[in-house]
C-alpha positions, 0 to 999 in steps of 0.5 A: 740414815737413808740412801740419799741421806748418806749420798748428801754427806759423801758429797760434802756433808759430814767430815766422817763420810768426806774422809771415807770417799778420800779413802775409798778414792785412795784404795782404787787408785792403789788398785788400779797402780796396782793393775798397771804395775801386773799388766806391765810385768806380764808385758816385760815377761812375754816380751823376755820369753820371746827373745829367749825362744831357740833361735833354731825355731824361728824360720829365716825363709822358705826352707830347702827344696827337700821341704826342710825349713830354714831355721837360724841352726841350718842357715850355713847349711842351706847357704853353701847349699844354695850357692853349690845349686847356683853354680851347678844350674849355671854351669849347666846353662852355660854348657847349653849356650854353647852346645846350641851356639857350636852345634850342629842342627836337628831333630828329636823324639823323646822315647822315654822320660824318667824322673830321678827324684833329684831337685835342683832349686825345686827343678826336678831332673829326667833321664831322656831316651832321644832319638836324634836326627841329623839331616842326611844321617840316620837316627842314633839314641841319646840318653840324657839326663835333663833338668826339666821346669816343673811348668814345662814338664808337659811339653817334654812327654814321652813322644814329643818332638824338638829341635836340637842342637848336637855337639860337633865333638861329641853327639852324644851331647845334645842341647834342646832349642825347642 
């Protein structure tokens, strides 16, 4: 029998080779059953794996200032973190509103500015030598320790100088108005 010859009888010829092509018919749909049934255990697997990854490795947010990332383990750490930053950057602002509210006006220089390595909410602090000039009273140092905004830091360089608004209690206590 030749190769067309067998075609033919696939086709519908003989019930030997009709019954061969339901078998083979058969065989690759168990084949393919089969495929789908390894394909959807694989799926269920990584999809098991992933819920079951430490929770400590998938990160929350962008992480501490101190470049520490935020993981599910250290959320209540970073939180009370956070809020203690929140308050003592407000607190600090408000102090600054009142100093520049109440104070008496001036002038300064800036003598020397040191970076403490401290951050707040990614907000470097600088301990500032001011002199400071009230008019119709001669200059006296301030030290000063001094959240600077990393986006401002130049205009704080050693030599620059700003308004300021001085304590009436203390003049040791001043706040920046420029």
């Amino acid at each position: 029998m030749g190769l067309f010859d067998r075609d033919n009888n696939v086709r519908g010829g003989s019930g030997t080779a009709r019954a061969a092509a339901a078998e083979f018919a058969i065989q690759a749909q168990a084949e393919q059953a089969q495929n789908d049934q390894a394909q959807a255990e694989q799926v269920q697997s990584a999809q098991a794996q992933a819920e079951q990854a430490p929770a400590a490795q998938q990160p929350t947010g962008t992480g501490d200032p101190d470049g520490s990332r935020a993981t599910i383990a250290n959320t209540d750490q970073l939180s009370e973190q956070t809020h203690a930053d929140r308050e003592l950057l407000a607190a600090y602002g408000q102090e600054l509103r009142r100093i520049i509210a109440v104070g008496r006006p001036g002038t300064s220089v800036i003598l020397a500015a040191v970076d403490t390595g401290e951050q707040i909410s990614g907000n470097p602090w600088f301990q500032l030598d001011v002199e400071v000039t009230l008019p119709g009273q001669t200059p006296y140092l301030v030290s000063r320790h001094e959240m600077v905004a990393a986006q401002v830091l130049a205009r704080y360089a050693t030599g620059t100088t700003h308004g300021v608004a001085v304590d009436p209690a203390d003049p040791q206590n001043i706040a920046f108005t420029s």
